[in-house]
C-alpha positions as CSV (number, residue, x, y, z in Angstrom):
1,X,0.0,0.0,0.0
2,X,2.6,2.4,0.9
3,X,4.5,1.9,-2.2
4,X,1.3,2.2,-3.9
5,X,1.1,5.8,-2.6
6,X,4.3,6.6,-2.9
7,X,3.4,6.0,-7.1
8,X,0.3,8.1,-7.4
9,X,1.6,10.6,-5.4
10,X,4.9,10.9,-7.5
11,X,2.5,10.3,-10.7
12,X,0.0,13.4,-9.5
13,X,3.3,15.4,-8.5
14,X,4.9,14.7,-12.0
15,X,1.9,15.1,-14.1
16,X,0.8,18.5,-11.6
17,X,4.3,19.8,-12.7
18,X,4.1,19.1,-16.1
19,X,0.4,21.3,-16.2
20,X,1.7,23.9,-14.0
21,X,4.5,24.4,-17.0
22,X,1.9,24.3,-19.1
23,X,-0.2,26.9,-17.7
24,X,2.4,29.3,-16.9
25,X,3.7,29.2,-20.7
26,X,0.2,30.0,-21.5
27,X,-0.5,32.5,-19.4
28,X,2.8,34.5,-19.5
29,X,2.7,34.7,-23.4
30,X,-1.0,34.5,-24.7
31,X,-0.4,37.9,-25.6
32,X,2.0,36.7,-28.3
33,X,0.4,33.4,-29.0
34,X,-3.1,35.5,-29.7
35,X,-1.4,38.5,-31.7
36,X,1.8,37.5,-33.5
37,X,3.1,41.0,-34.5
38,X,5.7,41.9,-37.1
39,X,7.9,45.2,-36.9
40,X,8.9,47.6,-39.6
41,X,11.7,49.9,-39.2
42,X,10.7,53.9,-38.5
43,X,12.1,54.3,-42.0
44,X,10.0,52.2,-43.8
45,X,8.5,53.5,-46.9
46,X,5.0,52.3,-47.8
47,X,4.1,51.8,-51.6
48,X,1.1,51.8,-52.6
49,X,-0.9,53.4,-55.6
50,X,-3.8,54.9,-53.5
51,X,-3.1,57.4,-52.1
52,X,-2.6,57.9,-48.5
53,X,-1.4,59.6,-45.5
54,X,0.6,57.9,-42.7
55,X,-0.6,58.8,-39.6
56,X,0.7,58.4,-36.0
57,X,-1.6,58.7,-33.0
58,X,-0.8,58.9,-29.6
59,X,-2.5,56.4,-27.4
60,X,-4.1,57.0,-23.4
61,X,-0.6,55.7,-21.9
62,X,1.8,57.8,-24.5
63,X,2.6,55.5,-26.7
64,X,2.4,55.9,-30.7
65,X,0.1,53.9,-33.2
66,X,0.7,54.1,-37.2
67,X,-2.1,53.7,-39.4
68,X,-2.5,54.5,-43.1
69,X,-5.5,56.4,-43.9
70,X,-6.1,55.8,-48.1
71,X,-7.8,58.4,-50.1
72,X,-10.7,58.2,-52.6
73,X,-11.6,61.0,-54.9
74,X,-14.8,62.8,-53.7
75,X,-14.9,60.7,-50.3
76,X,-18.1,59.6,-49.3
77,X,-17.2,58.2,-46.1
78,X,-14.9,56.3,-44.1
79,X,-13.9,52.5,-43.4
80,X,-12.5,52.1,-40.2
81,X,-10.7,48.5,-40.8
82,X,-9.2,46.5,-38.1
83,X,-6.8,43.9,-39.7
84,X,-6.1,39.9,-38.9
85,X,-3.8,38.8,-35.8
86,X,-1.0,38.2,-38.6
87,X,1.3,40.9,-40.9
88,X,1.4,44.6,-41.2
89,X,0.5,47.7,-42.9
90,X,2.9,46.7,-45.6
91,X,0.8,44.0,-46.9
92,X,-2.6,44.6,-45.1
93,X,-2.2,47.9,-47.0
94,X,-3.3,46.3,-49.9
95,X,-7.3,45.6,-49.5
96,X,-7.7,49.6,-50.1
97,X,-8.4,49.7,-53.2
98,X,-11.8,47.6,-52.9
99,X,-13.0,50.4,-50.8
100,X,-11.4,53.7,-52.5
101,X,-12.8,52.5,-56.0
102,X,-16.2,52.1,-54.2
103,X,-15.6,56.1,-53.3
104,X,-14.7,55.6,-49.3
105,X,-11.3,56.4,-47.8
106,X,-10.2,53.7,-45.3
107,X,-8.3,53.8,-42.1
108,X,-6.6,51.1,-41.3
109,X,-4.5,50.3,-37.9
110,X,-1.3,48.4,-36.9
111,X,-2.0,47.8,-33.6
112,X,0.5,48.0,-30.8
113,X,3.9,45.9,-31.5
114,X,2.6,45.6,-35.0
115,X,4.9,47.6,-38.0
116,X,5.8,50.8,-36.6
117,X,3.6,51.3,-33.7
118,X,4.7,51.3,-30.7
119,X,4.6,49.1,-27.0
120,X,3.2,45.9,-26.3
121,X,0.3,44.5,-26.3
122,X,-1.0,43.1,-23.0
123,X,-4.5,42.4,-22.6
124,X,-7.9,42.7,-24.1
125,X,-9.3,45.9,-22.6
126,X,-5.6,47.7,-23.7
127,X,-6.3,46.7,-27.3
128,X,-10.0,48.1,-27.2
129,X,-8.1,51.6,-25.4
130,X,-6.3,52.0,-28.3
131,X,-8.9,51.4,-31.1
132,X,-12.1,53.5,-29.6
133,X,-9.1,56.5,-29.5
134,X,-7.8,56.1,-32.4
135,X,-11.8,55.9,-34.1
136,X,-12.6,59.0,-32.5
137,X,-10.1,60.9,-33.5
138,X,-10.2,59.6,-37.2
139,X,-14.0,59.6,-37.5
140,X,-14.2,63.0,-36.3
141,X,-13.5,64.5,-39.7
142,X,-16.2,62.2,-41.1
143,X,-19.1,63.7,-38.9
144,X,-21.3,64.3,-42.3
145,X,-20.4,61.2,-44.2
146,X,-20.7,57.7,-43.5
147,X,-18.7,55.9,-41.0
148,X,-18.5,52.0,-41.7
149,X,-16.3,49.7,-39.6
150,X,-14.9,46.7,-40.8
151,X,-12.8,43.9,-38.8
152,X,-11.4,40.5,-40.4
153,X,-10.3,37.4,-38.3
154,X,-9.7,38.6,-34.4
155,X,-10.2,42.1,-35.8
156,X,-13.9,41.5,-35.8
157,X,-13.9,40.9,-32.2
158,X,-12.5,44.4,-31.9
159,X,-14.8,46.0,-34.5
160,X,-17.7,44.3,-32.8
161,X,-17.2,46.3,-29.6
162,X,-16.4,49.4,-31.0
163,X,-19.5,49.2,-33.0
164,X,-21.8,48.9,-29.6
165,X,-19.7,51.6,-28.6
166,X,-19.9,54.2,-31.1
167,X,-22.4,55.6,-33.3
168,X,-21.6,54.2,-37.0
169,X,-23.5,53.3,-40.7
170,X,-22.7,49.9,-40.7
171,X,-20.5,46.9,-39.7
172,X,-18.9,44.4,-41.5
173,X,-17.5,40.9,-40.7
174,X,-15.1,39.2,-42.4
175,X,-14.6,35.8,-40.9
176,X,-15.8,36.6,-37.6
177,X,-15.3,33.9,-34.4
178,X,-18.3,33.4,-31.9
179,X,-17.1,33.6,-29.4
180,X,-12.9,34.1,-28.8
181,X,-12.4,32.2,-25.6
182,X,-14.8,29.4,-26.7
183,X,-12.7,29.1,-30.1
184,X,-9.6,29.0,-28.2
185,X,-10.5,25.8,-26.2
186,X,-9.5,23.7,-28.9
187,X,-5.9,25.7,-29.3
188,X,-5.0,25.7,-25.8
189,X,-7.1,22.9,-24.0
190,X,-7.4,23.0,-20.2
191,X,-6.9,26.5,-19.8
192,X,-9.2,28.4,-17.3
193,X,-11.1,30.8,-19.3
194,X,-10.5,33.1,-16.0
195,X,-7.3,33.5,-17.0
196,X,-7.6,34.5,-20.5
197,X,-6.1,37.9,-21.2
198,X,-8.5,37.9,-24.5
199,X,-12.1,37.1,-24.6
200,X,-13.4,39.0,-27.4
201,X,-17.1,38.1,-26.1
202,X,-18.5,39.1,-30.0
203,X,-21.6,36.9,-28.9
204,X,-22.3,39.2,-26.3
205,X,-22.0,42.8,-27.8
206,X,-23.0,42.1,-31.1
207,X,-26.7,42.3,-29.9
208,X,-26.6,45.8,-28.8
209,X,-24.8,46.9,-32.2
210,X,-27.9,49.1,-33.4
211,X,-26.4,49.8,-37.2
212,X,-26.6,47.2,-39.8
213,X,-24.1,43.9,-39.6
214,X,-23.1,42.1,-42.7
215,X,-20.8,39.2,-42.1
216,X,-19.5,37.5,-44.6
217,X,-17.3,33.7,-44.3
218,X,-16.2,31.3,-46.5
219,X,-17.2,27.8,-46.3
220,X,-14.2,26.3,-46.8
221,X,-12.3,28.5,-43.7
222,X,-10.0,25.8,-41.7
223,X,-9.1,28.3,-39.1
224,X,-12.7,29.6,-37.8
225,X,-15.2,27.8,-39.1
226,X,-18.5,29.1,-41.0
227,X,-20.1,27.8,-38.2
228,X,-19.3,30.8,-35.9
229,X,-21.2,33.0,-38.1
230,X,-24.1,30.7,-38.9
231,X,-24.5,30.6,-34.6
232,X,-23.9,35.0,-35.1
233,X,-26.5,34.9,-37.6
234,X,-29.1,33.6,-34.9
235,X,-28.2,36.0,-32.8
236,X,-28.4,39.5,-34.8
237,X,-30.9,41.4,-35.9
238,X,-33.5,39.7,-38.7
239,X,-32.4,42.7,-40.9
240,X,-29.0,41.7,-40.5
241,X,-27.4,39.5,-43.4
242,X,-24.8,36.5,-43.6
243,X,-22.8,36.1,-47.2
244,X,-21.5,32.3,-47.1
245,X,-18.8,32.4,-49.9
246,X,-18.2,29.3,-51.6
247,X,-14.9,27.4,-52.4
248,X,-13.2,30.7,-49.8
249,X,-11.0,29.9,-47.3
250,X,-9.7,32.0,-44.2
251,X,-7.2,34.2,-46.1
252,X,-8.4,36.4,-49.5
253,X,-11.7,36.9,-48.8
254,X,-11.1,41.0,-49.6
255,X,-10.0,39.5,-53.5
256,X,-13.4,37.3,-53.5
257,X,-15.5,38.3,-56.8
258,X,-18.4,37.6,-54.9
259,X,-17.5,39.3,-51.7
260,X,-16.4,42.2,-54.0
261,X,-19.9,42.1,-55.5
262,X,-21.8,42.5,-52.6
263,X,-19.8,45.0,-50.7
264,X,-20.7,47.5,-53.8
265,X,-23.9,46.5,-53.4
266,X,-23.9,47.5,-50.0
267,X,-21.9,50.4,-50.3
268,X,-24.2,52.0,-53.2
């Protein structure tokens, strides 16, 4: 019996161990696992063929956030876009032109970490700081014209809230998750939802979003499933409108023909 114990206790005590490593790898770098940033030098030059300005923007705690705000000829509006967990302005620079030849100028946002913005990124609540101040002061030379925001992959968590936060024409979805700690129970199993620096509860505030949502999600995505926006579907307003995209996949959806064809339906 004794040597019995002496077994499960040094199997509980090994296998205990080997979670606590686990858990403390999780914890202490979710931030990175969740947002996996890529730098640009200060110098940088972006190229692109819209035209645009490069804009810095200080954040609530001092720090400096680049965006690239792309022009259209006689504006009639804004797109306040909130890019993927993946890349930078130099490439996510490049879905402009679906708006601009649609007659919008766009804003879009590295976040924290990300190209040449500056600091960290922490937590959830940090990452919403930065994007409601950095909306207000871009939307507030768009106070006559319509405001649209537009998020794809984890940046439709982030444009959910702000929509529920902020007066605007319209939101769009791009391959939106359901929830963000549900989805991640699969990535990182066993994890206390407690602990999770990163919720992104789009379940919960899309239902107080008062503007129109459109989400659209291909039905061939292998990193979040159409299935999170069938489930958002039931949940929004009956007004509201889902565009499954066939044969699409998680990454392209902005070069979809289809996609392209409804967004200047919707844009009209």
């Amino acid at each position: 019996m004794r040597l019995l114990r002496f077994l499960m206790i040094s199997l509980f005590s090994f296998f205990g161990g080997i979670y606590l490593l686990y858990f403390c790898y999780i914890y202490f770098n979710q931030a990175e696992l969740v947002f996996v940033n890529s730098k640009l030098s200060s110098d940088y030059e972006f190229n692109y063929q819209d035209d645009f300005d490069e804009v810095y923007i200080e954040s609530y705690d001092g720090v400096k956030l680049n965006g690239l705000l792309f022009k259209s000829i006689n504006s009639k509006g804004l797109v306040f876009f909130l890019h993927g967990n993946a890349g930078n302005l130099s490439g996510w620079g490049s879905i402009s032109e679906t708006y601009t030849s649609l007659g919008y100028d766009v804003f879009i946002l590295d976040y924290r970490g990300y190209g040449k913005s500056e600091g960290v990124i922490e937590n959830e609540a940090q990452v919403m700081n930065d994007a409601n101040l950095v909306f207000k002061k871009i939307s507030k030379s768009y106070q006559n014209k319509k405001i649209f925001i537009t998020g794809y992959s984890i940046g439709t968590g982030i444009a959910t809230q702000l929509a529920a936060q902020n007066k605007i024409d319209a939101l769009f979805l791009i391959a939106p998750f359901y929830n963000f700690s549900e989805f991640t129970k699969s990535r990182v199993p066993y994890f206390p939802d407690s602990f999770k620096k990163f919720k992104f509860e789009t379940n919960k505030y899309i239902t107080t979003v008062k503007a129109p949502i459109y989400i659209f999600h291909g039905d061939k995505d292998n990193i979040i499933s159409l299935e999170n926006a069938i489930r958002l579907k039931q949940i929004i307003k009956s007004e509201d409108l889902l565009f499954t995209l066939v044969d699409e996949d998680h990454i392209g959806i902005t070069d979809n023909l289809d996609f392209r064809r409804e967004l200047k339906a919707l844009l009209k």
